[in-house]
Structures are given as structure tokens and as C-alpha cells.
C-alpha positions as CSV (number, residue, x, y, z in Angstrom):
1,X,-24.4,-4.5,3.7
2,X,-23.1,-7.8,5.6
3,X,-19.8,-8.8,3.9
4,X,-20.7,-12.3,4.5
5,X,-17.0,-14.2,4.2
6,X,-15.5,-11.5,6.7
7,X,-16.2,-10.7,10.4
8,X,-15.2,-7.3,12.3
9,X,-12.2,-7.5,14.7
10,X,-10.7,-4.8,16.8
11,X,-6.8,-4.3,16.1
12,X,-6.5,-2.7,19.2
13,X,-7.4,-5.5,21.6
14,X,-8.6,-8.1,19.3
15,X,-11.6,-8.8,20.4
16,X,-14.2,-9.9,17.8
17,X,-17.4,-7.9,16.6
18,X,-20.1,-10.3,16.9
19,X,-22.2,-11.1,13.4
20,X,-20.9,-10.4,9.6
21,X,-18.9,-7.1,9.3
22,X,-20.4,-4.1,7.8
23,X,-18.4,-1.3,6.7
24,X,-21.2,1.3,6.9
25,X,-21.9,0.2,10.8
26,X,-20.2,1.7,13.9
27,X,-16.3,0.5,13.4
28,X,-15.0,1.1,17.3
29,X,-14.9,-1.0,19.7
30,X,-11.9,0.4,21.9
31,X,-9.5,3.0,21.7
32,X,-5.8,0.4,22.9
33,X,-3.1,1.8,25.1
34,X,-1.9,4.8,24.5
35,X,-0.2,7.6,26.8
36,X,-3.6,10.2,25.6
37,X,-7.2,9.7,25.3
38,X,-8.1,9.5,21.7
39,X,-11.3,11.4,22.4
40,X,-9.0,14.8,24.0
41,X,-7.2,14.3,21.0
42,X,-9.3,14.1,18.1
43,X,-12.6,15.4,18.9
44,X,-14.8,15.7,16.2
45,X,-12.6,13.8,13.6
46,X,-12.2,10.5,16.1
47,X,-15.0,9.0,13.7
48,X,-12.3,9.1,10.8
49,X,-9.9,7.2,13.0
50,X,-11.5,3.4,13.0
51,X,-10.2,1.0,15.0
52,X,-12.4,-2.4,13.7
53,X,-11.2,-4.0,10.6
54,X,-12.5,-7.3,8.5
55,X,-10.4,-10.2,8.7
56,X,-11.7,-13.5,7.1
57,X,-14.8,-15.5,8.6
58,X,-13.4,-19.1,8.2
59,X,-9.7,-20.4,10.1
60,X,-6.8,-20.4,8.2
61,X,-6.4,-23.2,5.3
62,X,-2.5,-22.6,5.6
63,X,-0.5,-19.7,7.5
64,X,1.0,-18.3,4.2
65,X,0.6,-17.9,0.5
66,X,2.3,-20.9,-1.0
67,X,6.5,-20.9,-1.5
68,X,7.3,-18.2,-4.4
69,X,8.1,-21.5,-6.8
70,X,5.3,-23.0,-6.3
71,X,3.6,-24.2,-9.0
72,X,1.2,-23.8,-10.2
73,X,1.4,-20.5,-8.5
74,X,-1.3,-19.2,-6.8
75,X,-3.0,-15.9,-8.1
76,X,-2.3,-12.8,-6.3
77,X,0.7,-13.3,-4.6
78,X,4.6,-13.6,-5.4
79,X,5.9,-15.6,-7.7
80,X,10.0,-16.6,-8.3
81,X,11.5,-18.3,-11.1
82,X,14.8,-18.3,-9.6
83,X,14.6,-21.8,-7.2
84,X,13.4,-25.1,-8.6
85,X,10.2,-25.3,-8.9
86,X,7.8,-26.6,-6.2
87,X,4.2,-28.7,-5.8
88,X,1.4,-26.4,-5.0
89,X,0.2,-26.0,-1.0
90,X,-2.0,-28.8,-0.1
91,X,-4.7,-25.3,1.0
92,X,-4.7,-21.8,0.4
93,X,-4.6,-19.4,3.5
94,X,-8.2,-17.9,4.2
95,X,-8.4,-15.0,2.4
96,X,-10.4,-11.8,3.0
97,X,-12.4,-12.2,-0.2
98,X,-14.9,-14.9,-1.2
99,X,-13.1,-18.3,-3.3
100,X,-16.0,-18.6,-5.8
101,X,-16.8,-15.6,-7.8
102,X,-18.3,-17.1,-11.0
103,X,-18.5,-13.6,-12.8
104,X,-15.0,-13.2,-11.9
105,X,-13.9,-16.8,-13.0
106,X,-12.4,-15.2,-16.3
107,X,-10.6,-13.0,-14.8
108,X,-6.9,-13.1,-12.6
109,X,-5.2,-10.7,-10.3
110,X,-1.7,-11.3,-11.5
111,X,0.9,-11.7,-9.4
112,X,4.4,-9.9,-8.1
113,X,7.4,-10.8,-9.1
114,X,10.3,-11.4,-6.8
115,X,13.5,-11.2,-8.7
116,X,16.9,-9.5,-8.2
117,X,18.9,-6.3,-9.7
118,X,21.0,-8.2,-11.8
119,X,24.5,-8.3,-10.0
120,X,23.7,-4.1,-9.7
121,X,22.9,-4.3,-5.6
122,X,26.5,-3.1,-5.1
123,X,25.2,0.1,-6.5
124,X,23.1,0.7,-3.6
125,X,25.9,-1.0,-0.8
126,X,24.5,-4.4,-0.4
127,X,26.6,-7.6,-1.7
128,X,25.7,-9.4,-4.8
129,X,22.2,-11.0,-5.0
130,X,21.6,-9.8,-1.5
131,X,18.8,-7.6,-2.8
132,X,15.8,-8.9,-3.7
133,X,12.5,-6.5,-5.4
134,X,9.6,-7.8,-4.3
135,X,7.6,-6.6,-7.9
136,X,4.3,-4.9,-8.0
137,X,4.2,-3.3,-11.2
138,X,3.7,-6.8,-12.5
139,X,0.0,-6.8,-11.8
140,X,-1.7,-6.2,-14.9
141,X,-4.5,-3.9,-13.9
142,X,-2.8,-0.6,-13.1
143,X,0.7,-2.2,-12.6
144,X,0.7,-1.2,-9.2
145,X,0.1,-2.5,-5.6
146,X,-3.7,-0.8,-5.7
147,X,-4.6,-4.5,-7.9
148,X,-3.8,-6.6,-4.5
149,X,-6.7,-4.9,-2.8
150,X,-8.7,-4.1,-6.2
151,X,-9.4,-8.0,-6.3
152,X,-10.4,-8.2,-2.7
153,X,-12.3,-5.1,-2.6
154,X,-14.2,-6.2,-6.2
155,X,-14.9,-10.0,-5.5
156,X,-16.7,-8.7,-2.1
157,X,-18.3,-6.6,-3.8
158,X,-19.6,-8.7,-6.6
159,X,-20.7,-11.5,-4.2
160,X,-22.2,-8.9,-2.0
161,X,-24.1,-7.6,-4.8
162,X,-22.3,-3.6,-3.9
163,X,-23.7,-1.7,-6.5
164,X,-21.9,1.9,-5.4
165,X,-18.1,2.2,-4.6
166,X,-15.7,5.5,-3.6
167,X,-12.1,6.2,-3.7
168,X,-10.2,8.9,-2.8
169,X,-7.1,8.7,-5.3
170,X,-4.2,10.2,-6.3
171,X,-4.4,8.5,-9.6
172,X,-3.3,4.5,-8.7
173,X,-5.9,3.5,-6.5
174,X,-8.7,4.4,-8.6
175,X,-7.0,3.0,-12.0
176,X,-6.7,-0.4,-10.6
177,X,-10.5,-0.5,-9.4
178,X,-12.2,1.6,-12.7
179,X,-10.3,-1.0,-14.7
180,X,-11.0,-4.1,-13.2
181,X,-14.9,-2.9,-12.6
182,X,-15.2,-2.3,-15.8
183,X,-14.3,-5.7,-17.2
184,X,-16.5,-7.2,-14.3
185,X,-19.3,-5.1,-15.3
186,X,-19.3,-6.4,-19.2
187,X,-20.7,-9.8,-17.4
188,X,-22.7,-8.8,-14.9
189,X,-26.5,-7.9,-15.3
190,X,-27.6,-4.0,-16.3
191,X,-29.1,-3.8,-12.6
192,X,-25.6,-5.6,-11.0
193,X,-23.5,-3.3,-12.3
194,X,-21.1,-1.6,-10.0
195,X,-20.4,2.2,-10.5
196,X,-17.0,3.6,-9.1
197,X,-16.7,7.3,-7.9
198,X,-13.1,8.7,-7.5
199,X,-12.8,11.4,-5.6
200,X,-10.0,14.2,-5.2
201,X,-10.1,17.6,-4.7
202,X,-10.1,20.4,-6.9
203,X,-6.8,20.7,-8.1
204,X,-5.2,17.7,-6.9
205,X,-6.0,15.5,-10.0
206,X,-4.0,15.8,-12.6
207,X,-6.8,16.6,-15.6
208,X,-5.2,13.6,-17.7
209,X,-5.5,10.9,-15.0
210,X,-9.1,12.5,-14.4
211,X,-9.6,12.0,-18.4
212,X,-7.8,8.5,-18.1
213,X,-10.4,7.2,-15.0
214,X,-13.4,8.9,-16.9
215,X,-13.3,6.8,-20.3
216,X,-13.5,3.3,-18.0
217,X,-16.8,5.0,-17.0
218,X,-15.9,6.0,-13.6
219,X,-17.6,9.3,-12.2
220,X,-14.3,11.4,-11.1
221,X,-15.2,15.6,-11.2
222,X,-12.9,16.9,-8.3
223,X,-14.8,18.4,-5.4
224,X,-14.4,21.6,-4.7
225,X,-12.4,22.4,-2.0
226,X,-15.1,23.3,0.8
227,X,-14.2,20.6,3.5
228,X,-12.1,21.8,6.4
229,X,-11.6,17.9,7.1
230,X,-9.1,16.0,6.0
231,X,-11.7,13.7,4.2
232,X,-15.2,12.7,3.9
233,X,-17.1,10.1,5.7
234,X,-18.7,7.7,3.7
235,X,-22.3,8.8,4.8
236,X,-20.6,12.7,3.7
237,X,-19.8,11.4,0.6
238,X,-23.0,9.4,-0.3
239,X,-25.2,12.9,0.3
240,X,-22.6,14.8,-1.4
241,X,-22.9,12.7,-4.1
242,X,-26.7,12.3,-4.1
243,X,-26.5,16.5,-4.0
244,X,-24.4,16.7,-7.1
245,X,-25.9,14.1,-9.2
246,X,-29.6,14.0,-8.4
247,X,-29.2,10.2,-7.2
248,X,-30.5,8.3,-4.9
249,X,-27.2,6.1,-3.7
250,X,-28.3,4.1,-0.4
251,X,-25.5,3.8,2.2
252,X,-26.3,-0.1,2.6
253,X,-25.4,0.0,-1.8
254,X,-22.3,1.8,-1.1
255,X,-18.8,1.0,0.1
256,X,-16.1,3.8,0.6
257,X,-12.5,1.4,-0.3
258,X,-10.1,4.6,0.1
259,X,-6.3,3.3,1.1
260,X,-7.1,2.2,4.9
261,X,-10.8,2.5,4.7
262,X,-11.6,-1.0,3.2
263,X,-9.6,-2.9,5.3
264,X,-9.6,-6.1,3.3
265,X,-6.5,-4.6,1.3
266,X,-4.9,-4.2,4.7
267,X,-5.1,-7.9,5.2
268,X,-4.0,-8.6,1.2
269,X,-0.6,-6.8,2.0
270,X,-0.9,-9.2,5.5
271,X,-0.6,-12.1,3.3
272,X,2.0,-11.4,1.1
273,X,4.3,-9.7,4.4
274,X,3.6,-13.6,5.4
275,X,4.4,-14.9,2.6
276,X,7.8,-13.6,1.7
277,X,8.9,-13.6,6.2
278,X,8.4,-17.4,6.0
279,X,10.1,-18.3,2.9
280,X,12.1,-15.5,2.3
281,X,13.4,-14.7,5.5
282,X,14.8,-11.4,4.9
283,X,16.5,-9.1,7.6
284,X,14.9,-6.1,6.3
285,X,11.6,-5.1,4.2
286,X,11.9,-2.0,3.1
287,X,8.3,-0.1,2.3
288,X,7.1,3.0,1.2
289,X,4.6,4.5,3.4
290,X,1.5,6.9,2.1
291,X,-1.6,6.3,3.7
292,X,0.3,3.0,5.4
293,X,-1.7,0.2,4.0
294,X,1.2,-1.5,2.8
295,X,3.0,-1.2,5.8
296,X,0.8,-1.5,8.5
297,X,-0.4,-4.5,6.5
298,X,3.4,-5.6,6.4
299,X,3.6,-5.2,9.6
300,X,1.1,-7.5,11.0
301,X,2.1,-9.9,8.8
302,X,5.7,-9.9,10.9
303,X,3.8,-9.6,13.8
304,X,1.5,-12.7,12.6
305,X,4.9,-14.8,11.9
306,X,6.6,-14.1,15.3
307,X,4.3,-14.8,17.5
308,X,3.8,-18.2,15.4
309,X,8.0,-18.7,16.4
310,X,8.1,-19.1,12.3
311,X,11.2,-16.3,12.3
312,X,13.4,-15.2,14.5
313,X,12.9,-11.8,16.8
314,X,15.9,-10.3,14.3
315,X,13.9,-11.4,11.4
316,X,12.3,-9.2,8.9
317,X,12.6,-5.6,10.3
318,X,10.6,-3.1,8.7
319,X,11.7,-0.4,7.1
320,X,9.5,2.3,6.8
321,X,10.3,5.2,4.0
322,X,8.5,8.1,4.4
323,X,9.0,11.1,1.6
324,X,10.2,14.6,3.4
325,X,7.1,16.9,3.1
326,X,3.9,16.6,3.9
327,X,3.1,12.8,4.9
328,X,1.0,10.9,7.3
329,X,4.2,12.2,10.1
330,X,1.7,15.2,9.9
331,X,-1.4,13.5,9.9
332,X,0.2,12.4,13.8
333,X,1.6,16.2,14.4
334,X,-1.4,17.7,14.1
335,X,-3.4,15.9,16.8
336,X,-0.2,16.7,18.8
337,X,1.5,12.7,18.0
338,X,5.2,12.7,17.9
339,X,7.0,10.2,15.9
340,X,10.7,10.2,16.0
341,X,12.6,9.5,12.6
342,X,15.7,9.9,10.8
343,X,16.2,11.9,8.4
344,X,19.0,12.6,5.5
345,X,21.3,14.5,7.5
346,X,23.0,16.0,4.4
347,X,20.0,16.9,2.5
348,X,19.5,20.5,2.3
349,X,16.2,22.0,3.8
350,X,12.8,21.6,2.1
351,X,14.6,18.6,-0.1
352,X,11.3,17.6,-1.0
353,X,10.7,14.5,-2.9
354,X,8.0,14.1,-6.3
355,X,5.9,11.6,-5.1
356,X,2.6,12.4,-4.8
357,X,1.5,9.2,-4.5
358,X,2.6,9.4,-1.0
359,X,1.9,12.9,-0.3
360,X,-1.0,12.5,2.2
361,X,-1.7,14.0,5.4
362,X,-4.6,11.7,6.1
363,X,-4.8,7.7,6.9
364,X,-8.0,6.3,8.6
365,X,-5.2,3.6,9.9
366,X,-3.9,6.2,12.2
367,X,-5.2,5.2,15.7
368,X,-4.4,1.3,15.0
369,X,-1.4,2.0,13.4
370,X,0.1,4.2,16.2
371,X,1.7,0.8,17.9
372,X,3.8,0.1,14.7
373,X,4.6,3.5,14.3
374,X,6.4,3.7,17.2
375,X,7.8,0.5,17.7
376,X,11.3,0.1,17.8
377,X,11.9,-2.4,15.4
378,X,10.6,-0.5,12.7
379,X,12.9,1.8,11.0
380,X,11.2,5.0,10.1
381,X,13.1,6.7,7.4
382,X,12.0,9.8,6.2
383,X,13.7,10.0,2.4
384,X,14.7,13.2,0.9
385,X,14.3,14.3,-2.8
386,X,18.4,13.9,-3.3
387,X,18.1,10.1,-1.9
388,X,15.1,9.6,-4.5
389,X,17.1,11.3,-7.6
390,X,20.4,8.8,-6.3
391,X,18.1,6.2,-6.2
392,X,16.7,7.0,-9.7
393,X,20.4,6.9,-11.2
394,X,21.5,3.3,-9.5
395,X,18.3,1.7,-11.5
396,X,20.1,3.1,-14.6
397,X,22.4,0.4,-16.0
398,X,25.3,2.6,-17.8
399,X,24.4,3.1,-21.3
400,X,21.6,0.3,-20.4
401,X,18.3,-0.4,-19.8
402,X,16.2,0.5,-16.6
403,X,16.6,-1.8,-13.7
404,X,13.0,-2.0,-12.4
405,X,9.5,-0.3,-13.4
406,X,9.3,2.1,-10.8
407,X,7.3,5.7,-10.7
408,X,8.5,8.1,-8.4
409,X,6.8,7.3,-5.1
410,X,7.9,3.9,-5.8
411,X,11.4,5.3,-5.7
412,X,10.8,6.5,-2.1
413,X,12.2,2.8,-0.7
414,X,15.2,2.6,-2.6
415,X,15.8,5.9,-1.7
416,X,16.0,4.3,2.0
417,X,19.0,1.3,0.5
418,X,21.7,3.7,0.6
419,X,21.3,4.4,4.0
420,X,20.2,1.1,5.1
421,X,23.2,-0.2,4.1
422,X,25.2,2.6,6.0
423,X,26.7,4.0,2.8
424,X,26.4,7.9,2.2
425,X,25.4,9.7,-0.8
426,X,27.8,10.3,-3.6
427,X,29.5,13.8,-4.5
428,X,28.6,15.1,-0.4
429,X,31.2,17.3,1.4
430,X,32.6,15.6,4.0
431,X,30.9,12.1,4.0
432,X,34.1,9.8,3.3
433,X,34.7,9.4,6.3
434,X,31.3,7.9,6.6
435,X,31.9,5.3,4.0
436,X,31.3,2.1,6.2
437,X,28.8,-1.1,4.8
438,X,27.8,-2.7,8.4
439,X,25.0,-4.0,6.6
440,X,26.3,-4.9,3.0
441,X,26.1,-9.1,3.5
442,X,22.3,-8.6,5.2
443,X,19.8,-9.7,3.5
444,X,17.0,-6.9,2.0
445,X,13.6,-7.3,-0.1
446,X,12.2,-4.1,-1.1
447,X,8.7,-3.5,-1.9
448,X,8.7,-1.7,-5.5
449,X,4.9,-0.3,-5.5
450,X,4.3,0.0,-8.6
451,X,4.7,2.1,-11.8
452,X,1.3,3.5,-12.4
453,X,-0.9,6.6,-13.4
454,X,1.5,9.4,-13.6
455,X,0.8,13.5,-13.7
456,X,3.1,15.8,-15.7
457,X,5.4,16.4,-12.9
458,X,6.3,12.3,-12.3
459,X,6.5,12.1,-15.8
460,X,9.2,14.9,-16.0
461,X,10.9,13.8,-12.9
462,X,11.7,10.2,-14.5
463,X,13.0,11.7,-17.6
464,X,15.5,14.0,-16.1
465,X,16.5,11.1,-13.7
466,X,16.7,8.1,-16.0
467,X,17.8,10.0,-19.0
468,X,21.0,11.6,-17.0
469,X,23.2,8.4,-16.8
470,X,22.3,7.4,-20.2
């Protein structure tokens, strides 16, 4: 299963993996730095924990997407309609999917829209226009950030002729690729078609997103909950699946594109991070961070940018907004990690947030990851469920409409605004004195992930947010 536009590289010491990368091949090539062997550490599970990733085969056309105003606009990437309007890049950057797909060529990813909140950023204790939301529930496949990566993950797999693909989902990731495979799949031959497997465990689907990912012909019956891992390998998976369904699914037919896993999502949100450092130039990106796809991705984007000299070293900080509760902050505690973070200090205890979106305690990114995660010029927030429900009530114009299409774990990073800006929580005991906006005139885009498959619980949660200020 040679991906044939992408080659392996290591994101520990960046040495390349000779040949075209496979996914279902050995994906280690060395463990970085790091104050503890990896092998002490994880044992058994260190085969969860890759550390070689795809990156594209050819050199880069151009650094970046094209400007936001570009037009016409290139597909996939951000789009602005607030500065004139530009020519088109003379080349595209190399991307980590193939350019011609012809049984894609009806087909477009969308694109994000970058746009302000309307003269409302004083709401969250930034001057006027000095927020911008970087849009991704303006993809049209599951209205989420899962349709970036979708399109890499399905032209790659179209070209490559991948006739098996797996997901582990919480309801976003595998709405984006059931969709978009199934209106691939009404072109492609009966013996081309691709067949998507979601997987979850039992209990952890809600039944109507299960129901949802079903009737676009996706096979998603929750496993039961027998693993003591935190997830199944792809090879796991295949001879679970071949156990359960009396197939015969070939490992060199099958790609597992879980949040991390694929990699060529990783280098979609690479791209866009690239895209809005160099012609944005924020001073802070603030993320929400599940599995840490988007941020990691984000992350070496700024990286990719700074050692170019295309930004300044104060440039584009990340912010990192983690949901209180279980998150991938355990995934790191359990192998005995520590990652230092702040936290709402006025939040009572157990001020869990809904968003089960980001609710993981797993990311194959882990090892590679570990770099950004403690790097000081990331800010890792972790966001309690009072910052989310504030945050919910500032995208409520008074006796208006809603500000942006945002579903809860979306909400996680402008929960983090507030606090980025140095400006405390409403209606808490002693905080006036806190009341100070060091970072009101800096300028801030935040990533708005999406507004996607929801479960009961989101569902309430919005209505009891949004409805309050009506």
C-alpha cells in the first residue's frame, strides 16, 4: 500500500524513510530527545506511539496557501472577503494529497472562512476587530475541521486504489469521511469502491450518530468493550473486523485514518497554520486540543514559518485549550509525563466541560508531540465548564442571533479569550481586582472547529447556553 505522492519522515529527527510511505509498514525510526526512554516508559503500547509521518514526495510549489483574498481562491484553505481582492499564487504549495483525482474532479472540499465577531470582541476583552475566527464549520461535508483531512485522506485513497478505511470517532471524524466516500463511491467502479468502518466503543456512540453514519453506508456497531488498550492497531482492527464480519480485509487494502493516525491531516492543518502566520500575522492562535491534530499540525506550521524568518519569534503563539477532565494531559500522566498548565483558578472542582469531542485519553501523536507540548511558547490552557458556558453567552448577540456556528468542543477555545486577554469571569467573588486587559490591542485568530454531529447531551448544552441571553 505505497501512497505514491508521499514519502515517510521522522518528526523526531527528520530524517527521511527511504521509498514511498506505507502506513501499514514499521512507522519508527527514532525515539528524539527526551529526559526518559520511551521503551521504560511505554512498553507494550510504544507501537501506538509512531514517530514517522507522510509529508509530500515533490518540493514545495509555494510556502503557503495563497493570501485569504485571493481569487480565485484555492479549495481547501481560508478564504476572506474583508481585503480587496487578490490574483491567484503563481503555484500551489505541495500538498499531501495527489493534484489529479479525476473521480474526484466533481467534487470540492470547501473552504474556512476567516471573518470577525461583528464589533462583539469587546465581549471577550480584546479591542474592536482584533479578533478574527478562523471558520471551520464552513466546510460543507460535516461542517467541521474532520473535511480538511477527509479530502487528503480520500483523494489518497482513491488514487491508491484503498478499498478498506477505519476511524475511531466520536461522531465528526467519521461524518466527514462516510459522507464524502459515499459521493466518491457513486462514480467509482463496483470493485473500487471504498468501504468505511467507524469504530467506538460500546457505549460511547451516541445511537443517533451511529444511526446517522450507518444510512451513508458506513459499518459503525460499537465494539464491545474488551480492550484494556487505549485503542486498536490497525492489524488489531483488520482481524477484529475479519472475526466479526466473516471478511477477508487485507492489511495492504486497508488504511486506519483515526485523528493522528493518518498523518496527512496533520500536514492539512500544517498548511493552513502557514497560511494564516504569513498573511495573517497574528500574536496568538488559539486551538482546541483532542487528539492534537489540529494543534500539533498548527504548530509545525509556526515552527515551518520561523525558521523560514517569515515572522517574527513573538509571532503567532499558540494557544492551546484543553477541556478539564479526562484529555490527552492523561494520555501523558499515565506513562508518568508531566505537563504543566493553567487552569481556571476560580472554577470550582470537577468544573467539567461537555465536549466530548475532545474528551480523549489517547493520541498516536503523543511521542512527537511531546516537544510542543512542553515548549514554552505554547500556552497550555486547560478550560473549565464555567469558561465554556461564558463563552457560550458572549456568542449570543442580546436579543440577537448567534455569533458563530460552534458545538460545544468548539467552544473549548473561546473559552481560553477571556483569559488570554487577562480579563476574569463575570459574577466571581473577589476578581475585580483582577480586571486588567494587558492583551486587549493584541491581535488573536481563533480556530472555531466546527459545528458537527451532536449527541443528546451537546444538544441540551447549546440550548440552555444560547437560549439564556435570549
Amino acid at each position: 500500500m505505497d501512497l505514491q505522492n508521499l514519502h515517510g519522515k521522522c518528526l523526531f529527527c527528520g530524517n527521511p524513510i527511504p521509498g514511498y510511505y506505507n502506513p501499514a509498514k514499521k512507522r519508527f525510526c527514532c525515539v528524539g530527545s527526551t529526559p526518559w526512554k520511551p521503551a521504560d516508559k511505554f512498553g507494550d503500547d510504544l507501537e501506538l506511539y509512531p514517530t514517522v509521518f507522510p509529508v509530500p514526495s515533490k518540493a514545495d510549489g509555494e510556502f503557503a496557501p495563497p493570501h485569504p483574498a485571493s481569487r480565485p481562491s484555492m479549495d481547501a484553505f481560508a478564504i476572506s472577503i474583508h481585503d480587496p481582492a487578490l490574483p491567484p499564487a503563481t503555484a500551489h504549495p505541495s500538498l499531501p494529497y495527489p493534484a489529479s483525482v479525476p473521480e474526484m474532479d466533481q467534487l470540492h472540499c470547501g473552504n474556512a472562512v476567516l471573518h470577525g465577531l461583528g464589533g462583539h470582541e469587546e465581549n471577550f476583552g480584546f479591542s474592536g476587530g482584533n479578533i478574527t475566527v478562523c471558520d471551520l464549520a464552513t466546510y460543507p461535508w460535516s461542517n467541521t475541521l474532520k473535511d480538511l483531512r477527509t479530502w487528503a485522506v480520500v483523494r489518497t485513497a482513491v488514487q491508491s486504489r484503498i478499498r478498506h478505511l477505519g476511524v475511531w470517532t466520536a461522531g465528526n471524524a467519521g461524518l466527514s469521511l462516510v459522507k464524502m466516500v459515499y459521493a466518491v463511491n457513486r462514480v467509482l467502479k463496483l470493485d473500487e469502491r471504498i468501504q468505511v468502518y467507524c469504530y467506538s466503543s460500546n457505549g460511547s456512540l451516541p445511537k443517533s450518530i451511529q444511526r446517522l453514519l450507518e444510512s451513508y453506508q458506513a459499518y459503525a456497531d460499537p465494539f464491545p468493550r474488551d480492550y484494556t488498550g487505549p485503542i486498536f492497531t490497525p492489524a488489531d482492527a483488520v482481524a477484529r473486523l475479519n472475526s466479526r464480519l466473516g471478511s477477508n480485509i487485507q492489511i495492504d487494502q486497508y488504511w486506519d485514518v483515526t485523528d493522528g493516525l493518518d498523518g496527512v491531516g496533520l500536514y492539512m492543518y500544517r498548511l493552513l497554520a502557514r497560511q494564516l502566520c504569513v498573511h495573517l500575522r497574528p500574536r496568538y492562535i488559539v486551538v482546541p486540543v483532542g487528539t492534537g491534530d489540529l494543534f500539533y499540525g498548527f504548530y509545525l506550521g509556526v515552527q515551518d514559518c520561523r525558521a523560514k524568518d517569515l515572522i517574527e519569534a513573538t509571532d503567532c503563539q499558540i494557544v492551546a485549550a484543553i477541556p478539564e477532565g479526562e484529555s490527552i494531559v492523561n494520555n501523558y500522566e499515565k506513562y508518568g509525563i508531566h505537563i504543566d498548565v493553567e487552569r481556571d483558578e476560580f472554577a470550582p472542582p470537577s468544573d467539567t466541560p461537555c465536549a466530548p469531542k475532545l474528551t480523549t485519553i489517547y493520541t498516536p501523536l503523543l511521542l512527537v508531540m511531546y516537544k510542543a507540548m512542553i515548549d514554552p511558547s505554547v500556552i497550555r490552557m486547560v478550560i473549565s465548564r464555567s469558561e465554556q458556558e461564558v463563552a457560550a453567552n458572549e456568542l449570543c448577540c442580546k436579543n440577537g442571533p448567534q455569533l458563530v456556528a460552534v458545538e460545544p468542543s468548539a467552544l473549548i477555545a473561546f473559552g481560553a479569550l477571556k483569559r488570554l486577554s487577562n480579563v476574569c469571569l463575570p459574577n466571581k467573588p473577589g476578581t475585580n481586582k483582577l480586571l486588567k486587559r494587558t492583551r486587549a490591542n493584541e491581535k488573536v485568530v481563533v480556530v472555531n472547529s466546527g459545528c458537527g454531529a451532536m449527541g443528546d447531551e451537546e444538544i441540551k448544552f447549546l440550548s440552555a447556553n444560547f437560549a439564556r441571553t435570549r
